[in-house]
N, C-alpha and C positions, 0 to 999 in steps of 0.2 A: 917552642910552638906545640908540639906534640903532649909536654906537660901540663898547657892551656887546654888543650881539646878534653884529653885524660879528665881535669878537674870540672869543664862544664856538661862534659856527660856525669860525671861521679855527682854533680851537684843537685844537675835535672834528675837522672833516674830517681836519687835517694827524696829528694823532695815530693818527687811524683807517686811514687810508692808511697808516702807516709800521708801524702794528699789523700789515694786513692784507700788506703787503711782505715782514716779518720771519719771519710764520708760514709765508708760502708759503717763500723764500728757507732755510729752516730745512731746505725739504725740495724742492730745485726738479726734480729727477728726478722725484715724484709728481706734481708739475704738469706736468710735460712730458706726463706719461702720460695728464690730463685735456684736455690741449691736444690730441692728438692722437684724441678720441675728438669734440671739436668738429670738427678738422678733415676728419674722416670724413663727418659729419654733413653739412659746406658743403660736401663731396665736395674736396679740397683737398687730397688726401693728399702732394703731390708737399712740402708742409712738414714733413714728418712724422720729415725726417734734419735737419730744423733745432730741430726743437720743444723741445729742451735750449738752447740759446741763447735760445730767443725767452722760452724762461720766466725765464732768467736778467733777460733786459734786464724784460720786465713787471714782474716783484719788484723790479729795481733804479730804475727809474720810480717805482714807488709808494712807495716811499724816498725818495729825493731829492727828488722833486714835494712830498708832504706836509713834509719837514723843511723845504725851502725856501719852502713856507705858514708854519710857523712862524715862523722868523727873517725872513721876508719879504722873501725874494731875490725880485728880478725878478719884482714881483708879475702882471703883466699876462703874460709869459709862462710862469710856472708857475699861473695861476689857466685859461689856454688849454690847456693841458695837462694839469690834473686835469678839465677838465668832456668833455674828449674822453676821456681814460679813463675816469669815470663811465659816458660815454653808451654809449661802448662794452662799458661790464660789462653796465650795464645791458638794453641790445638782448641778447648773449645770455644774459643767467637769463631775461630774459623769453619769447625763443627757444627755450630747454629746458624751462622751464614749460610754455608752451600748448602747446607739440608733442611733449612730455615726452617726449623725444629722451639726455637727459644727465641721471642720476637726480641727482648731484652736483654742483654747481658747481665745487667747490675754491676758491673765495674765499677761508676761514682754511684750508686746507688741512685734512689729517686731524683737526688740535685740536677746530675746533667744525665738525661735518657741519651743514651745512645745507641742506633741499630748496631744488629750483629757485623755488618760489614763494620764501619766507622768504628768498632771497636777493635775488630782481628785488626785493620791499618795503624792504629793505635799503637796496639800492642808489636806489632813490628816494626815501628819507629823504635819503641823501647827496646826493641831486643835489640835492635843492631848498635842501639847508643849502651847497653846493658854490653855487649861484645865488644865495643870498643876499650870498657874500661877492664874488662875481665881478660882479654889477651893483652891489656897493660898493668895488671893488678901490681907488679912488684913496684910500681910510680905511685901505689897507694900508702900514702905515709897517717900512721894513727896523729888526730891532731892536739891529743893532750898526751900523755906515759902511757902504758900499757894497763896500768892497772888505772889511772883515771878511766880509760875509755870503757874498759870493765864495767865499771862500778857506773859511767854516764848509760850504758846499755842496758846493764838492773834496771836503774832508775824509767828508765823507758817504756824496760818490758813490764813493770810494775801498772806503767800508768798507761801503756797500751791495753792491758787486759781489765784495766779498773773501770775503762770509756765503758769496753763493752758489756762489762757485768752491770755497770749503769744506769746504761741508757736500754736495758733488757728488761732490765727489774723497773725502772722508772719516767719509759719512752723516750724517746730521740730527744734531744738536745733543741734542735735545731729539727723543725717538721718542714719535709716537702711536698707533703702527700695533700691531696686535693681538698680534705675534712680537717686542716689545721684550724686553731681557732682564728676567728676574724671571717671564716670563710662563709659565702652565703651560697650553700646547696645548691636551692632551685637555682640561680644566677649561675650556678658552675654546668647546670645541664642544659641552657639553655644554646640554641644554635642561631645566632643575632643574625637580623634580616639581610640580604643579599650574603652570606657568608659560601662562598662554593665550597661545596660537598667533593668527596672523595671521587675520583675516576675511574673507573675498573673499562679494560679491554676484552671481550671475550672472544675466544677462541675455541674453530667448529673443526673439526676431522670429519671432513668428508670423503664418500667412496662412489664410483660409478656404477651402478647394478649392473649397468651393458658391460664395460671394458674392464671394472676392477681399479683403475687408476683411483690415486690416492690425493689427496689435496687439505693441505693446511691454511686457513682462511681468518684473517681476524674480523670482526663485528662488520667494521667499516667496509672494507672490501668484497666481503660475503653480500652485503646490501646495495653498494656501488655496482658490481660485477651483473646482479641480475642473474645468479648461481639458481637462486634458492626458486626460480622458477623453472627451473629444468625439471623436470619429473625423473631425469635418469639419477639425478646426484641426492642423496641422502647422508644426512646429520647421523654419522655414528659416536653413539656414548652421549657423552654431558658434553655441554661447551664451559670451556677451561675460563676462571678469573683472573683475571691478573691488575694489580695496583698499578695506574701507570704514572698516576699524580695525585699527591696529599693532598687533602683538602682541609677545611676548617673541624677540628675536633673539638669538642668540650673536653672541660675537665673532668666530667663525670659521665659516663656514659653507659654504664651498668648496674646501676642502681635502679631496684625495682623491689617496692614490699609489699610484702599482702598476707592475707589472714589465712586461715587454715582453709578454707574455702574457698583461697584464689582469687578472693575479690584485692583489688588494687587499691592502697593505703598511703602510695607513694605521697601525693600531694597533699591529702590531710595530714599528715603527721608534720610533713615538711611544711608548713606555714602557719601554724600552730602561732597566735600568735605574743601566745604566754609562754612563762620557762616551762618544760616538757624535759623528762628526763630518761636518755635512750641508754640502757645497758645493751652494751654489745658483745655478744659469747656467741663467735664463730661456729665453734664446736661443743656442744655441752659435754660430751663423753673426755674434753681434755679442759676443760675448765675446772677454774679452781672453785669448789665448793665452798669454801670457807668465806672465801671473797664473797661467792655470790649471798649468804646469808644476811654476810652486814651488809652489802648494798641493800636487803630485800627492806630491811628496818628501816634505813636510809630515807628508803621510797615511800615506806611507808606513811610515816611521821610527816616528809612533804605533801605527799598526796591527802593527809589526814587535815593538816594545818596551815596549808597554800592550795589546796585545790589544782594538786601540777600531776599531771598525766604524766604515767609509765610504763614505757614496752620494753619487751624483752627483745630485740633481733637476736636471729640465731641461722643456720644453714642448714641445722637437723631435719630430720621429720617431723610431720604434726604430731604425730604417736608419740614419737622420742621427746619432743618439746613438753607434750602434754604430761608427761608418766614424769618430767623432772620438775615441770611445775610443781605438782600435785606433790611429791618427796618435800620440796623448798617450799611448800605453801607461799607462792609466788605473789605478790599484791597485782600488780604489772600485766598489762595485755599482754600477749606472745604475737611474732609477726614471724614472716620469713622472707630472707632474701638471701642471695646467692651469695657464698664463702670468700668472693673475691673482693668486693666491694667491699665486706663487713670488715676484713682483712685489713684495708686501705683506711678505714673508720678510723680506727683504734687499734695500736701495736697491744695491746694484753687481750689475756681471754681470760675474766670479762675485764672490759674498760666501759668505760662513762662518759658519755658527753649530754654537756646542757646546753641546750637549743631554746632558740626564740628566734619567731618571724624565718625559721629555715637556717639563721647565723648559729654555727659553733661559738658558742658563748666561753664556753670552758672547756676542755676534755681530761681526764687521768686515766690513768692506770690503777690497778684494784689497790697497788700495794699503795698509793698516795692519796686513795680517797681522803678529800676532807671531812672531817666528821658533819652533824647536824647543825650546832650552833653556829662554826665557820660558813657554811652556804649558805644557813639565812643572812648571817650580819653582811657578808659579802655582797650577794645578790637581791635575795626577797625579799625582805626590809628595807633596803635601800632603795628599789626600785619603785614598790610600792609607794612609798612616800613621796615619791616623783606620779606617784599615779600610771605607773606605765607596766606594772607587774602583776605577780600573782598576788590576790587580794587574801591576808588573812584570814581564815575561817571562825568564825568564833558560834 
């Protein structure tokens, strides 16, 4: 009985670790991006040009760790090694939870969101099924020789860290993120008729000029009660917000572009309703220059010979946009919108996507752009001939 329990913890934990490795690993630039919003938080910023490595190696740990649970490599140092990662997941969800500091964890990554609470419970179901099999480690039998299980935990760790160099260098696998292709933008910001909106509770600290007495009051009650017509009793400070029921969110809810002069571009760009082509460079001061040159020819030759419109989004300054245009002799409109969104765009800096009528038509990464000839034959030629595209210029 006890050797039953032993193996369906040993099974679950290692499976669940190699789950939870895969999905982050599928997309380790978005983990970086959560890593670096803890390491804000533990003030630690000086990791913040490592935080692509270190996500790589956490995803490639919880790969090998859990596969090596399974086969039962080196039980006593792979069962030291899952309960210190455990403990360590565990300390921060519960660290974002009570000081609700990091609204995400990124534990399955963008797949399954999970609040900071729902993740710390999580993670201590794991530990304790992680404790079961670790105060029963010597019932851990390797399930091939010593040196198969060896050589089956190479092979592992090989192709643990090959996902992540991957899908870094060449985007997620598998996209969760809101701007996948197929997706239609404006339709993802939209908030559909009777949808109920978010609840918030507010909370008033009040005091009495005459007596001093103290009184905590929330919205409802403060207005029931007939308080706030008292002339003795006054609203000290802010009144406190609190969530007290989800409502309907979009999928997109921070996306906002506009010109160097603030004027609002969101909905012209987005319903465009020819192909239009968006390079997206978060940060210009860490983008790859070399990339952006061959996209600029790219754009060119479209814009020159399909008549398709090009902006640059970026998060910079107008100053800083303008002085790298000018270097890159840029073909391309410059816009700006906020680093978080553009983020969620496209995992590279820069990345590409082709748009029509608002839909992600196609999106890459710099290092997969396809050349000129492949986009026409693929898209503008073919669609044109359908009458439904960009019309060659001649």
């Amino acid at each position: 009985m006890k050797t039953a329990l032993v193996w369906f913890c040993r099974i679950f934990v290692g499976l669940l670790f190699i789950f939870s490795g895969l999905i982050k690993a599928n997309d380790p630039l978005g983990f970086s991006y959560k890593l670096i919003e803890y390491f804000e938080v533990f003030h630690i910023n000086f990791l913040d040009n490592f935080a692509v490595a270190i996500a790589m190696i956490l995803c490639a740990l919880e790969i090998i760790l859990g596969f090596a649970l399974l086969v039962g490599a080196r039980a006593k140092a792979t069962l030291w090694g899952l309960l210190a990662l455990i403990i360590f997941f565990a300390f921060l969800t519960f660290y974002s939870a009570y000081f609700e500091v990091v609204r995400s964890c990124g534990c399955f990554g963008d797949a399954i969101p999970l609040t900071p609470w729902q993740s710390f419970f999580k993670d201590l179901v794991l530990l304790l099924l992680t404790l079961v099999v670790f105060f029963n480690r010597d019932r851990v039998k390797p399930v091939f020789t010593k040196k198969g299980s060896d050589i089956a935990v190479g092979v592992a760790t090989v192709l643990a860290f090959g996902v992540g160099i991957y899908t870094y260098s060449f985007l997620p696998v598998l996209d969760f993120l809101p701007y996948k292709v197929g997706a239609n933008i404006p339709e993802s910001m939209k908030i559909p008729p009777g949808a109920q909106p978010d609840e918030y509770e507010q909370t008033y600290n009040l005091k009495n000029k005459a007596t001093g007495e103290k009184k905590v009051m929330n919205d409802k009650a403060y207005l029931s009660s007939g308080i706030w017509k008292d002339d003795n009793w006054e609203v000290v400070g802010d009144a406190e917000s609190k969530l007290i029921k989800k409502g309907f969110t979009p999928k997109i809810v921070d996306l906002a572009i506009a010109d160097m002069q603030g004027n609002d571009y969101t909905q012209e760009l987005l319903t465009n309703p020819f192909y239009n082509l968006m390079i997206v460079a978060y940060d210009l001061k860490k983008t790859d220059e070399t990339a952006i040159d061959k996209i600029n020819v790219l754009a060119l030759n479209l814009a020159q010979n399909y008549n398709t419109r090009v902006v640059l989004l970026t998060s910079n300054s107008a100053a800083d946009a303008m002085n790298f245009s000018k270097k890159h002799k840029l073909y391309g409109e410059v816009f700006f919108a906020d680093a978080v969104p553009l983020k969620s765009m496209v995992r590279a800096n820069p990345g590409v996507l082709l748009l029509k009528d608002g839909v992600v038509i196609d999106k890459w990464h710099h290092n997969n752009m396809p050349g000129y000839d492949e986009l026409v034959e693929k898209y503008f030629d073919r669609d044109a001939v359908r009458g439904g595209g960009n019309q060659r210029v001649k």
